[in-house]
N, C-alpha and C positions, 0 to 999 in steps of 0.2 A: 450260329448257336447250335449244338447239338441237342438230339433230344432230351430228355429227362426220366432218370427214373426215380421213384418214388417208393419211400418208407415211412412207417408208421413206428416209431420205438416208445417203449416203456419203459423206464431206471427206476429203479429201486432195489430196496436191500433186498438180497435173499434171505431162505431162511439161516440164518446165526451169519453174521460178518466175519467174511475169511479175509485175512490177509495178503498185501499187492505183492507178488515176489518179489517187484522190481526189476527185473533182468536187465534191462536196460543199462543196470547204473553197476554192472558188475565189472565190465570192463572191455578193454581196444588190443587190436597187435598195432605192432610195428614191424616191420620186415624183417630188419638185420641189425643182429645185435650191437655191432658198434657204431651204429648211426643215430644211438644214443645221445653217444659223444659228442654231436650235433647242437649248441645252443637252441639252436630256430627248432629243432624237434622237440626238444625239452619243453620248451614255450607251448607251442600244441598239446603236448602231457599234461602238462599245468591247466592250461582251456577246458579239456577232457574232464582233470579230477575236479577242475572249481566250478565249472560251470555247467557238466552233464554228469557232475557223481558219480563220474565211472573210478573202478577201485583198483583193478586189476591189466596188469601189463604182461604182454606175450609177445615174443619175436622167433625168428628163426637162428639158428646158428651159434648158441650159447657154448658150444665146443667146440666148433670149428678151428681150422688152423690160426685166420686173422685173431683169435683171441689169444692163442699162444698158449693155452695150457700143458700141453704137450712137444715138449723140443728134444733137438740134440744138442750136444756141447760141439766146439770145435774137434775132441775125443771120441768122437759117436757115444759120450753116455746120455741115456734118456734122463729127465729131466723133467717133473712135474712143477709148475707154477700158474700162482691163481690171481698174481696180482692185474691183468688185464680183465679176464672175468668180474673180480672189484670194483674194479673203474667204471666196468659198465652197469654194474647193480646199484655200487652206487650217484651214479647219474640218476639214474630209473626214481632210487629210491628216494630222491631229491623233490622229484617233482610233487610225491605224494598217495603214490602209487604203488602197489606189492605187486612180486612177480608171480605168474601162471609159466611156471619156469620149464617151456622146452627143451628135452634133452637132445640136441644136434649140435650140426653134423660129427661124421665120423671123423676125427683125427687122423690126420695122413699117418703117422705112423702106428694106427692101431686098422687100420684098413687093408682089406683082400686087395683091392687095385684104387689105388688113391687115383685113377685117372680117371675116374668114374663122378663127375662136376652137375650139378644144375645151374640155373642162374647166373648171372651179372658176376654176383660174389665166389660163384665154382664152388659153391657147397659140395662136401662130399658125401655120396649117397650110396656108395660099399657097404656092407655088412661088414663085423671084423673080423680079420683073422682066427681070435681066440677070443669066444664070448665072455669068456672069464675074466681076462684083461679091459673089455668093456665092461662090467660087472666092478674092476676093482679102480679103475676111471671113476664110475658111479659114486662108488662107497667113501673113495679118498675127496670127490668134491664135495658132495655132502657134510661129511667130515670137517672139514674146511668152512664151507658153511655155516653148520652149527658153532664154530667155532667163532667165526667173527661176526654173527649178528644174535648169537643166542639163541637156545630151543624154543623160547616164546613166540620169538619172531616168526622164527623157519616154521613154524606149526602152524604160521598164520598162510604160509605161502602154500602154492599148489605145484608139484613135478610133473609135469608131463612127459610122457619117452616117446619120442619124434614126430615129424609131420608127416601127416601123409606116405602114409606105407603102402600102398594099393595102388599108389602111381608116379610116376618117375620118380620121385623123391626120397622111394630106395630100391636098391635093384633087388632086393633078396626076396625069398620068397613069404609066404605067410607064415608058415613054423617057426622061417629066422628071423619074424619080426616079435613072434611070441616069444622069442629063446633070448632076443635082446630085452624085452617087457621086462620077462621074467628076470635077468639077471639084476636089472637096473631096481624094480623092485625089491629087493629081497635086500640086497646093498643098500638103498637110504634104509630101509626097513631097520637095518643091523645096526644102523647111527640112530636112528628114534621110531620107534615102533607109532608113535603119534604124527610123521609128519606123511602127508597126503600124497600115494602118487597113483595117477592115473592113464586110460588111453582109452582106442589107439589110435585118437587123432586121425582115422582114417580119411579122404577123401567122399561125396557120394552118400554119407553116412553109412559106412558097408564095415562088413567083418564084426559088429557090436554083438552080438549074438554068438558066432563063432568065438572073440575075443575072450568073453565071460563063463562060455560053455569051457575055454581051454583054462583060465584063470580056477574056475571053480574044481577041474580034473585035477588041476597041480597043484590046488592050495597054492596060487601065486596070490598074492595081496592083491587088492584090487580098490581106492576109493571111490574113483567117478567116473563116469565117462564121458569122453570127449571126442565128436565128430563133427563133421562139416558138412554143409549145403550153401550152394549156386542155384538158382534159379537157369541154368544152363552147365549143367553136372549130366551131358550125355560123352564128352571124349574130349580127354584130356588135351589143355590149350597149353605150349610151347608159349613161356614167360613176355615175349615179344609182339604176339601176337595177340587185336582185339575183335577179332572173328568169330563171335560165336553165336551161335541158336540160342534167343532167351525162350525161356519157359515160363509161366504164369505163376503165381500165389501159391495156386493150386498144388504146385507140384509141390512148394517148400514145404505144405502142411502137413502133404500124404507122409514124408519120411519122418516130419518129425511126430507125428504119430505113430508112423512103425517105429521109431527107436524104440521111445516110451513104453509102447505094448513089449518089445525085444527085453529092452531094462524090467519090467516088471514080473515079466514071465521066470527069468533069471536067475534075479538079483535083484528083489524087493526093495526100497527106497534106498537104494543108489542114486547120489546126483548127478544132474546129465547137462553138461556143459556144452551149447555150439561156439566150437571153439573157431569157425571161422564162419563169415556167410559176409554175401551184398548183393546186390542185381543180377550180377554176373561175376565167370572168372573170370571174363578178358581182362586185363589187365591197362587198355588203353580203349575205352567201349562210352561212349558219349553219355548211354544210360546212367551211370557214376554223379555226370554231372549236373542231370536234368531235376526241373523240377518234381517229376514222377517218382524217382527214386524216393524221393520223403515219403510219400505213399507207398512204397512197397517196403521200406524200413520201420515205418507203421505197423503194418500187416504184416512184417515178420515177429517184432517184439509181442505184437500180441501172441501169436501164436508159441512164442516160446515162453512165454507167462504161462501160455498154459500146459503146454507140453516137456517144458525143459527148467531149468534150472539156474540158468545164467547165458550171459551172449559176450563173445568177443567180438567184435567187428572188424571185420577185414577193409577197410586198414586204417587206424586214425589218422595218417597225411599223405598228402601227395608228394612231403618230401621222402623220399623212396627211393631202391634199387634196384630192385629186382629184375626188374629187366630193364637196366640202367639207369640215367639219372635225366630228368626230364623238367625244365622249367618254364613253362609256357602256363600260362592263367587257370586255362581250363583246358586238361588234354586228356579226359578220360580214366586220369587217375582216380586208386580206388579209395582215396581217402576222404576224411569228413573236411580237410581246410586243405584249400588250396597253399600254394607253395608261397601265397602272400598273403596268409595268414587270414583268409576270405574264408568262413564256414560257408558251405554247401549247406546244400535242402536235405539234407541226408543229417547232418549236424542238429537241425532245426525242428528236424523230428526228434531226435535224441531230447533236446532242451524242452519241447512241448511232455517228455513222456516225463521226463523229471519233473515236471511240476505236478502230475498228476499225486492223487493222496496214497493213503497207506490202506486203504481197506476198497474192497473190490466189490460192484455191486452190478445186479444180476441187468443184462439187456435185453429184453425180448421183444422180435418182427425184425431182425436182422436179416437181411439178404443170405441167399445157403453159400454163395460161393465169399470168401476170406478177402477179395480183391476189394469189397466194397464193407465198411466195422466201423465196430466202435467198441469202444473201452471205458467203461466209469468206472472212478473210484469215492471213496469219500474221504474228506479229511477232517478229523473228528478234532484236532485241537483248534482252527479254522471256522470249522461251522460250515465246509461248503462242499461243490460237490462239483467234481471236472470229468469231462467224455474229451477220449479223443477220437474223433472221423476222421475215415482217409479215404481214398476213391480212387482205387489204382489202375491205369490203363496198362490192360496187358497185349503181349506181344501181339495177339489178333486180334486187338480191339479195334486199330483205327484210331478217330480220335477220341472215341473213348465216350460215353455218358457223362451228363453232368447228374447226380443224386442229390434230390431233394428231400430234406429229413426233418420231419413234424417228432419232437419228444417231448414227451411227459415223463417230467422229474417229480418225483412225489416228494413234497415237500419243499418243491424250492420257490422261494420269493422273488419280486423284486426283477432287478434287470441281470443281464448275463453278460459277459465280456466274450469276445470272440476272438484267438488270437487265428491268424490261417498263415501258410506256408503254399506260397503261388508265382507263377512265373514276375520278378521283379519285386516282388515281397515276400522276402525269405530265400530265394534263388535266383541266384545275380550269376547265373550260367547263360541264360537268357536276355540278359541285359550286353551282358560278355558280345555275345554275337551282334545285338543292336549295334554297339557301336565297330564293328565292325573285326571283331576276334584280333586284336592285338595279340602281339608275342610276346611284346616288352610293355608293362604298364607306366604310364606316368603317374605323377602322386595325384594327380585328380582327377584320373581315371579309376586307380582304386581308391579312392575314395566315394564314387559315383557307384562302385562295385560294393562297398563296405554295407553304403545304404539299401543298395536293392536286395543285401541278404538279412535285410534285416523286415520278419516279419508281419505284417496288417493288421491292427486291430481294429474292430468296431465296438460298437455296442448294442446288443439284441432286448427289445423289449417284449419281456412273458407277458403271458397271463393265464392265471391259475394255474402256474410249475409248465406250460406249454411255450416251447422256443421253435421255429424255422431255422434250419441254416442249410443254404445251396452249394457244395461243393463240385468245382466245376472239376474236370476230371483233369487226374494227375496233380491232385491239394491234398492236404492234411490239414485238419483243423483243431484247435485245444476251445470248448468251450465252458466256463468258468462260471458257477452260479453261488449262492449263498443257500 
């Protein structure tokens, strides 16, 4: 048993009830856009919007060659068509989901050296030849767009122009990522001055400053912005690779407090979208799979409740390519369900924050550092009031404290439900290896896997609005009161 540390909290309304962002329930990526096409991913999409109210869908590679917008004929004439782009929006759009629509990669034949590949899929990550021809790329799919879903629709969606400019995933330099910005801008701009596009998606959260100080120089449009965080965002990991230095809480909090201050200084109530984040980059990193993880997916949604404006999560499944195609139970994949349709502790975080209510109510005797919180809100058609704890063991913890928390809810009655997320309830990564880390599952092995991710409830008795609850470290807890 580890030691214990201890808190004293306080919930209640602050002065005047402000509103839950929600961030949580905004939205997931997916890797590669035709892995859509996929039934078994589509199903995970569907899990996503029914059951964690996420709205918005993101992937890489919505121009790339395997989409075929861009050909030649037998003749060498060039050739624009959009019917596979189609196919795979509407898949997407099937499941119930809008797109947070990435403009990548560069089309081989609009590319300076098309030999220039990342990943599994050889995305291509050239700048073009003629910024103008990526500009009129832009304008004609847009175009097209508007055209078969309607300006109401596409007003509803978000454009994004590329991934991660700042490291490998494009060679050019910083002005030729503003010069593609800018073009790509200005172009949907010319199809509906109403629909949304933003960046620059950088890696690190870096360049947002720079980005908006050159956006505001040029009068280039500009509605939101969109950057990323790791918790191990010191040097860039090669897609193959799950070697990396994690970093604590701490770190996610620091940046996403510089963006915020970066946005505000700027470019006052611009929205700020982390358009990717999880434990880590590795790409194949155990932390993905652990129990912990729901803890530090806790502790990140809070802090982008307060500091951001929506979250995409990197990556709603494990069915994935990027750095190939992987189907083992649990292999460090970065997504919320396993390849057999098994939510992770990472999942279960998401579904605790979705139940929380719509109005946000103030905490105080919180711990200073982020790895160890809480979050109440109230729900006023209900009548009740939900916190959620989490207790994250970080990289130097060890095994980490268990925290014990005395709160006083003002006003609440009666008994409390306690929903928690712990090794073998609500994280069946843990159970995985009990029985011995299979590669291949029988049906009643996942079915043994199905239950252990399925969360612990009890039930806590107050008195006078005073609840205990002991979160052993690396848990998440949802506690539910009237």
């Amino acid at each position: 048993m580890t030691d214990s540390f201890y808190s004293d909290l306080r919930i209640a309304p602050a002065n005047g009830l402000s509103p839950l962002k929600r961030v949580w329930e905004f939205g997931f990526n997916t890797d590669h856009a035709p892995m859509v096409m996929r039934s078994d991913l589509r199903e995970h999409m569907k899990m996503a919007r029914e059951q964690l109210g996420m709205r918005y869908w993101r992937c890489h590679g919505t121009l790339s060659d395997d989409v075929s917008i861009l050909i030649e004929d037998l003749q060498g004439r060039r050739r624009t068509t959009f019917s596979g782009l189609k196919r795979i929006l509407d898949a997407a759009l099937s499941t119930g989901v809008k797109p947070f629509m990435e403009l990548s990669f560069m089309p081989s034949l609009l590319a300076r050296d098309p030999s220039q590949t990342i990943t599994h899929y050889r995305g291509i990550t050239s700048p073009p030849r003629d910024f103008a021809e990526w500009g009129a790329l832009i304008g004609n799919t847009a175009r097209f767009l508007a055209e078969t879903y309607g300006a109401a629709e596409l007003r509803s969606w978000y454009f994004e122009v590329w991934n991660e400019p700042n490291i490998p995933f494009w060679l050019g330099t910083q002005a030729e990522y503003f010069e593609l910005y800018r073009q790509a801008a200005l172009a949907i701009k010319q199809v509906d001055s109403r629909l949304r596009v933003g960046g620059p998606a950088t890696a690190r959260a870096a360049w947002v400053r720079e980005f908006l100080d050159y956006c505001r120089a040029t009068n280039t449009p500009v509605d939101f912005v969109s950057t990323h965080i790791y918790p191990s965002d010191i040097d860039f990991v090669d897609s193959d690779r799950g070697d990396v230095k994690l970093l604590g809480v701490d770190f996610v909090y620091e940046h996403l407090r510089r963006v915020q201050c970066e946005v505000a200084e700027t470019t006052p109530g611009l929205p700020v979208f982390w358009g990717e984040w999880n434990s880590s980059a590795g790409p194949f990193a155990a932390n993905h799979d652990e129990a912990n993880n729901a803890a530090l997916v806790a502790a990140a949604l809070a802090g982008i409740e307060e500091y951001g404006d929506g979250s995409l999560y990197w990556n709603l499944s494990d069915i994935y390519e990027e750095g190939g195609h992987h189907f083992a139970p649990f292999h460090g994949g970065y997504g919320l369900f396993t390849v057999d349709d098994i939510p992770k502790s990472a999942a279960r975080a998401f579904e605790l924050f979705h139940q929380l209510g719509d109005w946000k109510l103030d905490v105080s005797g919180l711990p200073p550092s982020p790895a160890r919180g809480a979050l109440a809100s109230l729900d006023s058609a209900k009548r009740g009031c939900s916190v959620a704890l989490w207790n994250h063991i970080g990289p130097t913890d060890g095994a980490g404290q268990a925290w014990t928390v005395d709160m006083e809810i003002a006003g609440a009655k009666g008994e409390a439900d306690l929903i928690a997320v712990a090794p073998g309830a609500g994280s069946a990564y843990e159970s995985w290896l009990a029985m011995g880390a299979p590669d291949t599952l029988t049906p009643a092995q996942r079915s043994q896997l199905l239950a252990a991710s399925v969360p612990g409830r009890t039930v806590l008795c107050g008195e006078g609005g005073r609840f205990r609850v002991v979160l052993e470290p690396g848990t998440v807890a949802l506690l539910q009161v009237d």
